[in-house]
N, C-alpha and C positions, 0 to 999 in steps of 0.2 A: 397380554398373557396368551400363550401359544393354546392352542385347541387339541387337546388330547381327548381319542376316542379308543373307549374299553366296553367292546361288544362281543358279547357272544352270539358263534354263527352257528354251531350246532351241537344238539345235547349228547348225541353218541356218533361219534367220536367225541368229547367237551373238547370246542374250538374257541378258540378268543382270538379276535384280531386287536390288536391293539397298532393304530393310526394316532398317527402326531401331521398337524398342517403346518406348513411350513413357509408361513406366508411373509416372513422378514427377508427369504432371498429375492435377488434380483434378476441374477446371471446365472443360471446351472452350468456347472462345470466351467466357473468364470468366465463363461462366454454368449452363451444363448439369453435373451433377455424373455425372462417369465414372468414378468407382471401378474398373470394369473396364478403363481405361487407351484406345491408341489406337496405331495403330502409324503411319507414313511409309512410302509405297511411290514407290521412282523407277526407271525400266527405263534399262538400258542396250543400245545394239543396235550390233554391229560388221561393218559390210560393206565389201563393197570399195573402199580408197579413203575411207570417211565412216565415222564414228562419233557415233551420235546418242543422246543422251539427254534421255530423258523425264521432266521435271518433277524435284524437288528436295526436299528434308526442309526441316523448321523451321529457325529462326535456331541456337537453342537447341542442337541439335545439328550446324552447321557441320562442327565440328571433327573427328568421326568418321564425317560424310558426303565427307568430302575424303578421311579416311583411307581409310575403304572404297573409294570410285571411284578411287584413286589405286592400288589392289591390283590394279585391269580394266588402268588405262590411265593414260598421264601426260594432265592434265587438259588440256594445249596442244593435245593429239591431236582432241580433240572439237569436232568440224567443225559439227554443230546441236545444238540446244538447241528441244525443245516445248512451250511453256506452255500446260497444256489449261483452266489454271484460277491464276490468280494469289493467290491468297489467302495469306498469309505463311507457313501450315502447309504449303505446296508449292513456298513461293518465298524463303525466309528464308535459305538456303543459297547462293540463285544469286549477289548481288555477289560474296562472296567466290571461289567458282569462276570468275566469269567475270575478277576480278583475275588471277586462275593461269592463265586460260584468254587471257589479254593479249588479250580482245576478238575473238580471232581467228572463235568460234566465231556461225553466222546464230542468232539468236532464231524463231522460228517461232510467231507465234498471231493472236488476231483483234487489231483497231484497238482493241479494248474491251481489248484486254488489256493492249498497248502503253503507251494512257494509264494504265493503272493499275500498270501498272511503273514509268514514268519519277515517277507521283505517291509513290510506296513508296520507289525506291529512287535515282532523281535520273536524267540525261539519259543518263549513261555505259551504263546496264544498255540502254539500248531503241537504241546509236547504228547498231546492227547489226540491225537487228530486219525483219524480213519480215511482212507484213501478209497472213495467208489471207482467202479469202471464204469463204461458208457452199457445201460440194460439191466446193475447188478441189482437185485434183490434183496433187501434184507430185512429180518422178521426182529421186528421193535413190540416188545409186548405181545397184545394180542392182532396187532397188525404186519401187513406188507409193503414195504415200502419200496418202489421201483427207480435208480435214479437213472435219469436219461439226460444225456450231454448234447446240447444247444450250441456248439460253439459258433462262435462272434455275435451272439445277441444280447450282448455286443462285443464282451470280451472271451479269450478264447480259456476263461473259467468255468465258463455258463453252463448249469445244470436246472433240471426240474426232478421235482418229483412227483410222482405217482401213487398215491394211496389205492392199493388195489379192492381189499374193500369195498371202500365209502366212494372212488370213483372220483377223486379229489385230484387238481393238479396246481400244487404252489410254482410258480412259473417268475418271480420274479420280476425283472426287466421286462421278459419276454410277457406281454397286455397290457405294462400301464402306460402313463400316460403323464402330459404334467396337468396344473389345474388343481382346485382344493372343491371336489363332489360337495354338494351339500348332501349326500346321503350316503353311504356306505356300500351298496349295493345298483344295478341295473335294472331296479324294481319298478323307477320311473323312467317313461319314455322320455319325458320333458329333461329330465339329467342326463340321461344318456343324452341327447343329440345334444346341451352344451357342452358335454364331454368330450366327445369323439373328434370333433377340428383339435384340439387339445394331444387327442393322444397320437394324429397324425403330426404334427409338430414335433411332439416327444419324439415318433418315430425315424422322420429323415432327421433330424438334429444330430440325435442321441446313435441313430445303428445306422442312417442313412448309407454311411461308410461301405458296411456291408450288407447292403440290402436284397442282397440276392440271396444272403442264405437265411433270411427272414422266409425265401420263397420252400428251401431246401427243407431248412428244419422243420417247416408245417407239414410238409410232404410227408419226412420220416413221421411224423406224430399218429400221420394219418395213415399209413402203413402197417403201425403198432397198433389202430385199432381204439386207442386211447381219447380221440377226441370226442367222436361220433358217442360216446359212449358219456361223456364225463358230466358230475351232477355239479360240480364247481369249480371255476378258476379263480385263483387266488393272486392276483399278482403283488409285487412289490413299491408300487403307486399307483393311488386311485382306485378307480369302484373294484369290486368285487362283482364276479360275470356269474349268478345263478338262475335266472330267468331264461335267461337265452346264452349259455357260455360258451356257446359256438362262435358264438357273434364277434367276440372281440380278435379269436382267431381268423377269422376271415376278413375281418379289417384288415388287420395285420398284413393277410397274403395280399388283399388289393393296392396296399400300399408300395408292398416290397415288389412287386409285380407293374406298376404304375398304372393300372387300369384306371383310362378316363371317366370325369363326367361331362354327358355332350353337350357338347357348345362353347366350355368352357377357356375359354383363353389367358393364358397369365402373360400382360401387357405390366414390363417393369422399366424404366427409362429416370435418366438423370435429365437437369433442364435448368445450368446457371442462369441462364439469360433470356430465356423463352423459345430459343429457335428449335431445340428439339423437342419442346411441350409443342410447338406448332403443330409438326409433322404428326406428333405422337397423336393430336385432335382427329386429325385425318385418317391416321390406322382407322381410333377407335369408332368413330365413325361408319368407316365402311362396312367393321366388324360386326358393330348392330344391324346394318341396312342387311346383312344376309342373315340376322338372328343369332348372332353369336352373341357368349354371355362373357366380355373382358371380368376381369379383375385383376386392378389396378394400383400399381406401388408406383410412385413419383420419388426423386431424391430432388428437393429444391433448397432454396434458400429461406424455404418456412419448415418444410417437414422431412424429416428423415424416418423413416419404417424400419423397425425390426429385421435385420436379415432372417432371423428363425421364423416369423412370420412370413416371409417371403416362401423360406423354401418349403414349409409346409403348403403351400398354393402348390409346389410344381407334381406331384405324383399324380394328381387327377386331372390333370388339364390335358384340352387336346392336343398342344401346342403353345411354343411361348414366342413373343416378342419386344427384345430389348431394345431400348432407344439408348442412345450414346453419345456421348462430347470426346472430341478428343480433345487432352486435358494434355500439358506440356509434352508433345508427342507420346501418348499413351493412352491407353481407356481411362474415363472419369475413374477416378482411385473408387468412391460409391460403389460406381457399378464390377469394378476391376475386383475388388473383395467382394463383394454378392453372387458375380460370375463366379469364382472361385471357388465358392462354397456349394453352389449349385451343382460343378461339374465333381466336387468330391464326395455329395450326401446326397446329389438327388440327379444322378446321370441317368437318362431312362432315354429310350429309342422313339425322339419327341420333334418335330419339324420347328425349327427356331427360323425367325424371320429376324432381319437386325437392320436396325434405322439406323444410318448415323450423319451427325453435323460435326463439321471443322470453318473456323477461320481461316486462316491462310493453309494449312495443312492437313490432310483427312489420313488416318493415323489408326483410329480405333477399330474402326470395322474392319480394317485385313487382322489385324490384331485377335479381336471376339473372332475372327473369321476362321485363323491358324489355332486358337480354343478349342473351338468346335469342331475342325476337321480331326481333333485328336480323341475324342468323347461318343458316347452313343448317340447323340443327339444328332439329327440329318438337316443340314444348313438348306434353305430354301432359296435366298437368297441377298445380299448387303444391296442397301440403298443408303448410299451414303454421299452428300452435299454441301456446299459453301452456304454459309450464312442464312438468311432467312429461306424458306424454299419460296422459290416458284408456281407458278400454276402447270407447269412441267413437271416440277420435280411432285407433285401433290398427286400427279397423273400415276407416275412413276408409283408413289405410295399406293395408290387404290389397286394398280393392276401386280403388285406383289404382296397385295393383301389379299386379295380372289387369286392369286397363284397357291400363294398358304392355305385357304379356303380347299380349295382343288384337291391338294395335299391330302388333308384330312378328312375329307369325304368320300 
């Protein structure tokens, strides 16, 4: 039985979050593996006169997002509707409400969002639909509501709004995170920090794409005066930021910004047969002898790691270093799709060092080599060798390991 949570966050404005966990998926967005699951966050806000709600859970869960909003209120009652972000994980629920809801209730988002409803869910969902501009103001009841355009965080839909007021900012995509909180809220320290590796995952996965205007859009925020200032962030997965709701927004910038933590190295290498687990012993080795702190992804013939897992490692690391097979002249396909994915969600201005072994042919490291010369990433240098290495070739490892070292200090 799925976990639906019906809490209210404040008495004036009357706010309800209603959160559904959604721990039967696997793969977000068919691709990323979440083991640690994902929750659906939609606000409800009742004032005088209007009753708005904010954004919506998955298809998948319809049925107990009707149940639950139906506990606040009879769904005919709800006078707006905000799409901060259309993407089916926030919009999968709304035909059906809006059937219950006989159309009566305004749409509220940008023209980006519009066309992308009526393309999802046909003409009836957008017939009532209000079109914001990026800044515009409008007075719902006895409030102000500000909406401001985010675009690519991740799609180029993405809005927030601004409760001028109460100081409120529903932000959607833009602070969560994946993961199922055991608390609702940032009220515990102990939650937050199993959180937070979670919502840097979420981040290079999900926006990594465009992560530099993760840097952009914080900027504008903070420009507008709105952050420094705000009593809650409300996002669209996971906690709820009112202790400290600055905090998740500056995660957010360290992320999209790749600001290191020191020491930290992401050492990732494939190893059919052991010859490049050799070498990689060696990096890792030397790594610690000058106090650096590896973390370590292997692709072998016991274990294969999560790419999502992987590329959440890369935004805080000093530096990375991939080990490689050439595999029928080409990179290990492994590391050939992790590289790939790295150079598309989490390209940052990062010194890469690259190991590589071949049998009769050495193949991969000009290959990762013509990658990286294309990407922000600044190549240090390929060490790439026949078969088992050497007490030469091992030489070779430790003095392009203190090369890298060098680099980064």
């Amino acid at each position: 039985m799925v976990k639906v949570w019906i809490e209210k966050l404040l008495e004036e404005p009357e706010l309800y979050l209603l959160r559904v966990d959604d721990d039967r998926i696997r793969y977000f967005e068919a691709t990323w593996d979440i083991p640690e699951g994902i929750t659906y966050n939609a606000y409800l806000m009742k004032l005088k006169d209007v009753v708005i709600l904010f954004d919506a859970w998955k298809k998948d869960y319809t049925e107990e997002f009707i149940e639950a909003l139906s506990s606040l209120v009879d769904p005919k009652e709800i006078t707006h509707i905000v799409v901060h972000h259309t993407e089916p994980d926030h919009t999968g629920a709304l035909p059906k409400l809006l059937e219950l809801n006989e159309y009566k209730a305004q749409i509220i988002g940008t023209n980006f969002a519009k066309n992308l409803l009526q393309g999802f869910y046909g003409s009836d969902v957008v017939k009532n639909f209000h079109v914001v501009r990026d800044g515009e103001e409008v007075k719902i009841g006895d409030r102000t509501f500000r909406f401001i355009t985010v675009p690519w965080l991740h799609w180029p839909d993405t809005m927030i709004t601004y409760v001028i007021e109460d100081k409120l900012i529903f932000s959607c995509d833009a602070g969560g995170g994946y993961g199922i909180p055991r608390a609702i809220d940032d009220s515990d320290e102990e939650v937050v920090k199993e959180y937070l590796p979670y919502v840097t995952k979420y981040i290079v996965t999900v926006i990594g794409h465009y992560h530099k205007y993760i840097v952009q859009n914080i900027k504008k925020l903070k420009s507008l005066g709105i952050i420094e200032s705000v009593r809650m962030i409300l996002p669209g997965h996971g906690l709820i930021w009112r202790r400290n709701p600055v905090r998740i927004f500056e995660h957010y910038e360290r992320v999209g910004a790749g600001i290191p933590t020191k020491d930290k190295v992401l050492v990732l290498y494939d190893s059919m047969y052991g010859f490049v687990e050799e070498r990689m012993k060696v990096v890792i080795e030397e790594l610690r002898k000058y106090n650096k702190k590896p973390v370590i992804y292997r692709f072998t013939d016991k274990e294969a790691p999560a790419v999502s897992d992987i590329l959440g490692e890369v935004p805080d690391s000093e530096a990375l270093i991939i080990g490689v097979s050439t595999y029928e002249a080409d990179v290990h396909p492994r590391i050939r799709y992790t590289l790939y994915e790295i150079l598309d969600k989490a390209n940052y201005d990062k010194p890469v060092l690259i190991v590589g072994a071949f049998g009769w042919g050495g193949v991969a490291g000009k290959k990762i080599e013509t990658l990286i010369s294309r990407s922000k990433f600044e190549l240090v240098e390929v060490v790439e060798t026949k078969g088992r290495p050497t007490e030469e070739d091992k030489e070779k490892l430790r003095e392009a390991v203190r090369r890298l070292i060098q680099w980064i200090s």
